[in-house]
Structure formats: C-alpha cells, structure tokens
C-alpha atoms as one frame of an Amber mdcrd trajectory, in Angstrom:
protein
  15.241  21.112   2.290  11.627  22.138   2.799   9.644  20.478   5.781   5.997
  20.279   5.191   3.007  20.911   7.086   2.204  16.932   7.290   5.609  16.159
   8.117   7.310  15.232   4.831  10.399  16.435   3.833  10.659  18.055   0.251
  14.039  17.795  -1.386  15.566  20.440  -3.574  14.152  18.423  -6.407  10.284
  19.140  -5.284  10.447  15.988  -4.163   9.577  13.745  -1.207  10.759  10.362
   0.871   7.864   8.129   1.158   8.089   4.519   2.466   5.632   1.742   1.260
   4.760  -0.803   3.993   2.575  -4.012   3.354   0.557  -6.736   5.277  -1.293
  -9.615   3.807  -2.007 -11.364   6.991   0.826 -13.821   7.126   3.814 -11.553
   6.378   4.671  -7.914   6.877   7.204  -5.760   4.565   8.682  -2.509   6.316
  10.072  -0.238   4.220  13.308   1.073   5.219  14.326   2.623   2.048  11.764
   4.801   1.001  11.579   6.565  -2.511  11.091   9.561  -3.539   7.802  11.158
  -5.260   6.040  14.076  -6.037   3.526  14.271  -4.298   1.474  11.940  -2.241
  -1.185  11.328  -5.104   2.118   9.588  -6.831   2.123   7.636  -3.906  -1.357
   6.637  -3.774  -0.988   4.914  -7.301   2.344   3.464  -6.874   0.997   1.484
  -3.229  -2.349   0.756  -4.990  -0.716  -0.964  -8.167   1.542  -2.838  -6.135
  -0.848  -4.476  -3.523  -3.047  -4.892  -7.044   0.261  -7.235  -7.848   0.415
  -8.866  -4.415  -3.352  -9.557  -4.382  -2.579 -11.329  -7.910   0.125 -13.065
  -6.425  -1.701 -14.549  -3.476  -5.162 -15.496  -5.156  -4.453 -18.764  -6.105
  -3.409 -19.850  -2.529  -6.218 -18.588  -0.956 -10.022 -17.027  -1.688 -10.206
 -15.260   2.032  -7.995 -13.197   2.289  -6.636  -8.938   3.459  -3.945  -6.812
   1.792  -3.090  -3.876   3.142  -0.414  -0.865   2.600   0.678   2.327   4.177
   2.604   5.229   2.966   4.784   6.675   6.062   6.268   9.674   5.348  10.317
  10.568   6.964   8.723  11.509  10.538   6.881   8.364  10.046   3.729   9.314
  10.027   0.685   7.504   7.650   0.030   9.599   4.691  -2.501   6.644   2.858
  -3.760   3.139   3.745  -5.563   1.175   1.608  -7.101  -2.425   2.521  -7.738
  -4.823  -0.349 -10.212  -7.588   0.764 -10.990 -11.071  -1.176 -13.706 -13.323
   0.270 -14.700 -15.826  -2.017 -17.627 -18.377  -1.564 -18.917 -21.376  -2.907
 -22.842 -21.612  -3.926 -24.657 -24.544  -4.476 -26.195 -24.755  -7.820 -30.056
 -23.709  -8.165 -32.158 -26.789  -8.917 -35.106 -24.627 -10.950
C-alpha cells in the first residue's frame, strides 16, 4: 500500500478507495463502502453522472431544487464537490 500526498490510499492495483456522498436537500446518502478508482478524475465523472441521474430522478417533483456530491477519500477528506442547481420559473406570456 502506497499513501498519497492528499491522503488516499493506493492499492497494489494503482488503485484508490473513494466514497461518493450525496444531498438533495431532503435526504442524505453516506457512503460507507467506497470503490475503488484510478484516479480522482475517474471519480469526478462517476459522482457527476450519477447526481446527472438523481437530478433526472427528482425533476418531476420539483423545479427548485440542489444536488450535491462529495468524493471523501479513506482519511476522509473531500477530494471533489459538485452542486447541481434547478430553479425553474414561470413567465407570463408577452401580450405584443
């Protein structure tokens, strides 16, 4: 095992333990599994597709509305957040 300078841990494999936590407002998802990528680019795109599916998920209940993610790495520090914001409004029609 390698311990890197950000506080990951690399396995033999050249790869690392990242966890995925979410937030939409109303519930919160801890991740106490983790899994293991790369690198934490890899990470960046799996967190950002997946709060892409959440935000899909959620639309229909609600136009106003926050989505966010972390990526913790094993000393459980934040690697990547990302906030995904929807505000939708209503506009009365134009008369000219």
């Amino acid at each position: 095992m390698l311990f890197l300078t950000n506080g990951s841990i690399l396995s033999k494999a050249g790869l690392m333990k990242l966890y995925f936590d979410f937030d939409d407002g109303r519930t919160q998802f801890r991740d106490e599994e983790g899994i293991d990528l790369p690198n934490v680019e890899a990470a960046q795109t799996e967190v950002l597709k997946t709060l892409a599916e959440i935000a899909k998920d959620a639309l229909p209940k609600s136009d106003q509305q926050a989505f966010n993610a972390s990526v913790r790495n094993t000393s459980g520090n934040i690697v990547y957040s990302v906030e995904v914001t929807v505000s939708g409004e209503w506009h009365e029609p134009s008369l000219l």
